[in-house]
N, C-alpha and C positions, 0 to 999 in steps of 0.2 A: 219298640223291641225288634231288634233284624230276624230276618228269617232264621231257624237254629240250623245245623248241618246235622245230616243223619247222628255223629257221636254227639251233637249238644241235645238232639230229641232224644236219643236213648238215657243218659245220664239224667235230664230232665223228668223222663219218664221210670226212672230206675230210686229216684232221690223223692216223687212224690208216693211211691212204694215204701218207701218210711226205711228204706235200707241204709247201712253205713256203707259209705264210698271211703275210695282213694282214687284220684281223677291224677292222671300220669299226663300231663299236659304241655306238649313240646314248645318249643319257643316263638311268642308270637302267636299260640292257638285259640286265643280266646278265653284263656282260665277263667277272666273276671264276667266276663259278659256270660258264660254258660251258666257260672252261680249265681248271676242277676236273673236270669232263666228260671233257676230253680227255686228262687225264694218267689220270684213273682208267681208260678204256679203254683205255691201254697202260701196266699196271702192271708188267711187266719193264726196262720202259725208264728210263732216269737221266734225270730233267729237273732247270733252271735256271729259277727264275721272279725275274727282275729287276724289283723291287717299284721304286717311284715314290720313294718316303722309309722311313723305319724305320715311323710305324706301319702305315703299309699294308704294311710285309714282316711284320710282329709278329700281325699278323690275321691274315694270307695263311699265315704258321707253322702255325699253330692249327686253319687247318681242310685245308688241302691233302692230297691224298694222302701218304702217306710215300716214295713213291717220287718228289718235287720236293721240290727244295731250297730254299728264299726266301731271298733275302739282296738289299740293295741293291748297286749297284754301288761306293758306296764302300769296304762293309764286304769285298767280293769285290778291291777292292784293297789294303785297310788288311793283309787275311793275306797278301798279297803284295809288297805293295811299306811299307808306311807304320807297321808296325811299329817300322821302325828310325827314325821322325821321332816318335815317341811323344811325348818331349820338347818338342819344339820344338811341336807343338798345345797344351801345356801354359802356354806362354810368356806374359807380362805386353804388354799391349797398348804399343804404342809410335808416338811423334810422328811427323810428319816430317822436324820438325829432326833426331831420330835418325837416320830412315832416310837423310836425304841427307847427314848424316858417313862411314853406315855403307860408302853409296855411292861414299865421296870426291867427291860434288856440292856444291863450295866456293866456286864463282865463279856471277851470276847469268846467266841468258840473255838478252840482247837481243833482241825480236821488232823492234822497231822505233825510229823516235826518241821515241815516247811511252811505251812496253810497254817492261819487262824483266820476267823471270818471277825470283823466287826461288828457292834452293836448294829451297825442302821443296817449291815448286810442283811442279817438275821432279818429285821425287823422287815427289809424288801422280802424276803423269802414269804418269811410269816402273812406279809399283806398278800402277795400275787396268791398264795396256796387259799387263802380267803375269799377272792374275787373268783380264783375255779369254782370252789364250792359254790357260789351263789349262783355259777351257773350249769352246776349238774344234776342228777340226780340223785346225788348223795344225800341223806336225809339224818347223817351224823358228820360234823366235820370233825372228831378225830379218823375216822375213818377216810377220810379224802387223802388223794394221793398230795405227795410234799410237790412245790412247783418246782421246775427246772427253769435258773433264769438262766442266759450267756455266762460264762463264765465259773459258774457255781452248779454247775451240772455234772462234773464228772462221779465216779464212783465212792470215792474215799469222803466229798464232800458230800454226797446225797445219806449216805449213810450216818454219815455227822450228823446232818439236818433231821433223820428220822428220830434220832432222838428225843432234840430238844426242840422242834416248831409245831406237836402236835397239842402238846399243853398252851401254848402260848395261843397258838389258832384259838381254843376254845374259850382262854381271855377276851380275845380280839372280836369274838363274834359276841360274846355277851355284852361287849360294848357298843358292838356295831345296832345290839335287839334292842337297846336303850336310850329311847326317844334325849335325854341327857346327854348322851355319850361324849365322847371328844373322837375320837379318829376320825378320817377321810373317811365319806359316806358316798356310796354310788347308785342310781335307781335299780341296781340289781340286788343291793340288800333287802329293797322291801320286797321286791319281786320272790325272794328268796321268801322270805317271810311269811308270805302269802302264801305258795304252795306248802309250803310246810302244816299250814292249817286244815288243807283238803276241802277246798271251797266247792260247792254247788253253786251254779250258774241258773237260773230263773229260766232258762228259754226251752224252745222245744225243738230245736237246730241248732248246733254250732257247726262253722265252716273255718279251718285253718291254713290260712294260705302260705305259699313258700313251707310247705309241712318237708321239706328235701333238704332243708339248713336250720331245721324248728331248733332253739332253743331249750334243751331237756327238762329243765321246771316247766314250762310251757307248757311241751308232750305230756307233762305228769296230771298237770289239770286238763286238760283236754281228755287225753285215755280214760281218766278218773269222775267222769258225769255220767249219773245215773237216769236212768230213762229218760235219755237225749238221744236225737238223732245225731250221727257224727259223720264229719264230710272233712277229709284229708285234701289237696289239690297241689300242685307241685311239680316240677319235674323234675324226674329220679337221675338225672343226667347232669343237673346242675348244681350238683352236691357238694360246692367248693370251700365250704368253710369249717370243716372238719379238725381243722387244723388249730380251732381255736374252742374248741367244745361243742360245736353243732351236731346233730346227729340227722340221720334221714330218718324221721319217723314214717314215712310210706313204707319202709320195709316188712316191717314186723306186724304191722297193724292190720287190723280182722275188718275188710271190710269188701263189698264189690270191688272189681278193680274196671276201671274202665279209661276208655284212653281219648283225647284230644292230639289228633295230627294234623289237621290242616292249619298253614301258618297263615295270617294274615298279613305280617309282616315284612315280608320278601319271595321274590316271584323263585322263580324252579332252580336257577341255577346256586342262589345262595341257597337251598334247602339242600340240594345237590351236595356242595360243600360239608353243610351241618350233619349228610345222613352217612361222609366216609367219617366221620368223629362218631357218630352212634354205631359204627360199625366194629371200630377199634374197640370202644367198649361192650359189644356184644350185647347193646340196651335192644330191649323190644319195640323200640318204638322207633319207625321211622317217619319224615317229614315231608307233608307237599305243598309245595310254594303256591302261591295266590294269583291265579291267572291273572288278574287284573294288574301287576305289579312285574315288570319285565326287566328285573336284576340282570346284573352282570357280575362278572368276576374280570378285572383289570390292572393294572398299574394306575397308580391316580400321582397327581404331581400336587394337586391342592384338595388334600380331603377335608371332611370336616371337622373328623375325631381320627386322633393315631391312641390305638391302645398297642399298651405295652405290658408286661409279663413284672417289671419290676417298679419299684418309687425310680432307684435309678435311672434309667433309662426313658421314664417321662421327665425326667431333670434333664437330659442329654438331648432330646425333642424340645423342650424348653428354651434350652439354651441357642440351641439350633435357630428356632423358630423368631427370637426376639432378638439376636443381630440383626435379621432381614427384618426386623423389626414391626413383626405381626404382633398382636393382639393375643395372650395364651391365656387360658385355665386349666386351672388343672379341679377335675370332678375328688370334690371334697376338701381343695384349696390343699394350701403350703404352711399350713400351721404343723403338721406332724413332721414334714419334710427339716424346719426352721427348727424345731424343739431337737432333731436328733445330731443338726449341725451346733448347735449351741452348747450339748453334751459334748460334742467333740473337743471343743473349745476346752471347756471346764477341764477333760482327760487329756489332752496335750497340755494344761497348766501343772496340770499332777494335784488335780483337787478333787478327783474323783465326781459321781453325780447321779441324780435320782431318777434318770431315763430307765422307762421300764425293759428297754433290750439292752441299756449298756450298765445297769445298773453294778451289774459283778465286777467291771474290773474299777482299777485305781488309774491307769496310765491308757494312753492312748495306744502305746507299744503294744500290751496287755491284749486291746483289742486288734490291734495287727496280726501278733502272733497266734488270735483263734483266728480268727480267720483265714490264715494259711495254714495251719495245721493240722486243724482239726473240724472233721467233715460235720458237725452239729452249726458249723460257723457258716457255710455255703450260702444262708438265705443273705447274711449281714455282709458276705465282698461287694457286693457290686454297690452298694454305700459307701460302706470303706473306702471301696478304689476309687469312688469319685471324689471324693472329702481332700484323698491321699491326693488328686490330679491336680484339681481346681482350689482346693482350700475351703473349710469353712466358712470362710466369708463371704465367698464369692456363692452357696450354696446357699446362703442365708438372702443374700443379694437378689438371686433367682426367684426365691420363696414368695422374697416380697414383692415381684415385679408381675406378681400371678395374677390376674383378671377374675370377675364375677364372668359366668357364662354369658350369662346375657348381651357381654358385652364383650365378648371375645370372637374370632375371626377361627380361632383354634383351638378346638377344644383337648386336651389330654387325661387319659386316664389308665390308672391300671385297670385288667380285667375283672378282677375282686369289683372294683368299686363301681364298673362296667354294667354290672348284673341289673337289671330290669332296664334298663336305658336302651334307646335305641338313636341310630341317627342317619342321614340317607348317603351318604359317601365316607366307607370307615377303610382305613390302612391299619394293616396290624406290622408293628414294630419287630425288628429285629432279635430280638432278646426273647423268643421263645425256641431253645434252642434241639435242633433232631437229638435222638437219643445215640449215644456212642455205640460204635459198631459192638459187637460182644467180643469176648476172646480167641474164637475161632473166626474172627471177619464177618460172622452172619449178623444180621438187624438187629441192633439195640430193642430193648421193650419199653413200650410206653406205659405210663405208669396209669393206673386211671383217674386220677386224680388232676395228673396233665393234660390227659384226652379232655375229659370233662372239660379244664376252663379253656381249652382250643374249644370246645361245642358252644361254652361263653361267648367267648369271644365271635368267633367268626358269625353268630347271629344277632349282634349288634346291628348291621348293616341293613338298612332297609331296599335300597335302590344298585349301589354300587360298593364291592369290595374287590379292597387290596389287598392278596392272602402275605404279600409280604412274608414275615417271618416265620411262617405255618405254611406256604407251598412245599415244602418239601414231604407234607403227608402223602403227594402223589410218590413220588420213590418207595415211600415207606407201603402202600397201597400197591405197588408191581412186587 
């Protein structure tokens, strides 16, 4: 076990005090090794370490004390509740023509005298507004809000929808509690399932990592254990998945607060970088770089990772990169990227299709025209426009031309999928764009959401970065 740094002896010293923590831990600080700290100074004690995904519990396995458990929180439901849905996660993928017979959705809906939605629309609405519930806190799904898919968002159809998808939801989900069922089954139904029961945990510690994008059924059993110690860890800055139902439970939560700033990851100048992004956002914590580790900030001409802001734009790095005819990956491969050119395919035949972004419309036009028109459509242009440049095929062509890591020369990724990675010469791509000046000529505002995954991003880099498409936070800084 290394030496602790003054915040890892306090924490350490603060956690065998039997007190509940939330550990604010910058990037690079040592979250895991300070909790390795603190369970090995209380080795009589039973601990739970709620790992982010399986391989950071499969790591966390390996070096943890023996007295902590690691297991994700689905595997901690799967021996509890999701056992007995074995099968049905096994299941053959299915339509929505399916799913809206399965439903009995046989008549269409009227939104208006122009608008009717189809059976299988309904039946995508009814699913998506399913798969929210199983990941909020909701603890009634008539009470969950209706989903907003592309296309089937506006005002005149959400209102349609509040009608008739909140009965149907409560069909869908009695199906989904019944080891028989038929509909599409996802590990977040038993998850669902599970918290819903209000389970006690056996140990005398739980420690929840990434508590800054926890999962809300999660936060419900975790908040929810009775004479546990409780230890949050996290950093409140890298809160970027909000957008899809995360919440930061560090917030809100009753506990010490204590902080983790020294990175071990990169030396003064990328912390440097990292500490005008926590400035922007006006976080309390700022960063110092690891003497030992003598970072730069540079132009690179062969990095090792280019992260990019969009899927598109790691396509356009892609493409780039495999004329000169390097070796690419792309971090979580080109399965998603292939699945959304293969919809397009289907909606320029005029066959419609069960992609869960392009599910709303009928035509490819359909998806054109949101995406010019209509500012809910902004995150889906820069797909579009490349689909619309290159073609489908040739985006399909790309997908499949994508490398395992291990075996790539190039690595690419968006920032999202960036998060816990690290690599030692990272470029950051062009597509994270300054913010537009305001109406009177003065500074655009940055949103914090954008701050944050610039804070992502640019601490990727262990040795050398390219700020690339984020230098212009020095203008935005005078």
């Amino acid at each position: 076990m290394p030496t602790p740094t003054i915040e890892q002896q306090e924490i350490t010293d603060t956690f065998v005090g039997g007190k509940n923590l939330v550990i604010n831990a910058g990037a690079g600080a040592g979250k895991t090794s300070t909790l390795k700290m603190c369970a090995a100074a209380t080795p009589k004690a039973k601990g739970l370490y709620i790992a982010y995904n399986k391989a950071i519990q499969v790591e966390a396995a390996a070096s943890f004390p023996q007295n902590v458990t690691c297991k994700t929180a689905h595997a901690l439901a799967f021996a509890a509740v999701g056992r007995r849905f074995f099968r049905r996660l096994k299941a053959p993928r299915m339509s929505s023509y399916l799913v809206a017979k399965l439903l009995h959705i046989n008549e269409p809906v009227r939104v208006n005298d122009e608008v009717i939605l189809a059976p299988q629309q309904l039946a995508r609405v009814v699913m998506a507004t399913v798969t929210g519930y199983t990941r909020s806190a909701t603890r009634d799904i008539v009470h969950h809000n209706i989903a907003k898919l592309a296309g089937l968002d506006d005002a005149d159809t959400m209102n349609a929808l509040a009608e008739v998808v909140p009965p149907i939801a409560v069909k869908a989900w009695a199906d989904l509690t019944n080891p028989n069922g038929k509909l599409p089954y996802s590990h977040d139904c038993y998850l669902k399932m599970w918290t819903l029961t209000n389970p006690q945990l056996s140990y005398d510690f739980v420690l929840l990592d990434e508590a800054q994008d926890s999962n809300p059924p999660i936060v419900e059993v975790f908040e929810g254990q009775r004479n546990t110690q409780k230890v949050m860890v996290g950093d409140e800055a890298q809160s970027i998945y909000g957008w899809r139902g995360a919440q930061n439970a560090m917030r809100e939560f009753n506990g010490t607060r204590l902080t983790l700033s020294q990175s071990f990851r990169f030396g003064e100048a990328i912390a440097a970088e990292a500490n005008q992004w926590l400035s922007i956002l006006d976080a309390p914590l700022r960063l110092r770089g690891f003497e030992l580790i003598n970072s730069r900030i540079t132009d690179l001409d062969e990095p090792e990772a280019i992260l990019c802001r969009t899927n598109a734009e790691a396509l356009v790095q892609a493409m780039s990169a495999l004329e000169k005819g390097r070796q690419v990956a792309l971090v979580g491969g080109g399965k998603a990227i292939r699945s959304l050119a293969e919809a397009a395919l289907q909606l320029q035949a005029g066959r419609g299709c069960d992609h869960p972004e392009l599910c709303g419309f009928q035509t490819w036009g359909m998806v054109q025209d949101y995406v010019r028109f209509e500012e809910s459509g902004s995150d889906l242009a820069p797909m579009v426009n490349l689909i619309d440049t290159h073609g489908a095929e040739k985006i399909i062509d790309v997908a499949d031309q994508l490398n395992r890591e291990d075996r790539a020369e190039l690595t690419l990724s968006t920032a999202h999928k960036a998060k816990g990675r690290e690599w030692k010469r990272v470029k950051i791509a062009g597509d994270f764009t300054e913010p537009k000046p305001n109406d009177d000529g003065g500074r655009g505002k940055i949103r914090p959401d954008d701050a944050m995954l610039a804070y992502v991003t640019v601490t990727r880099a262990q040795h050398v970065l390219d700020r690339g498409g984020l230098a212009w936070v020095d203008r935005y800084r005078r």
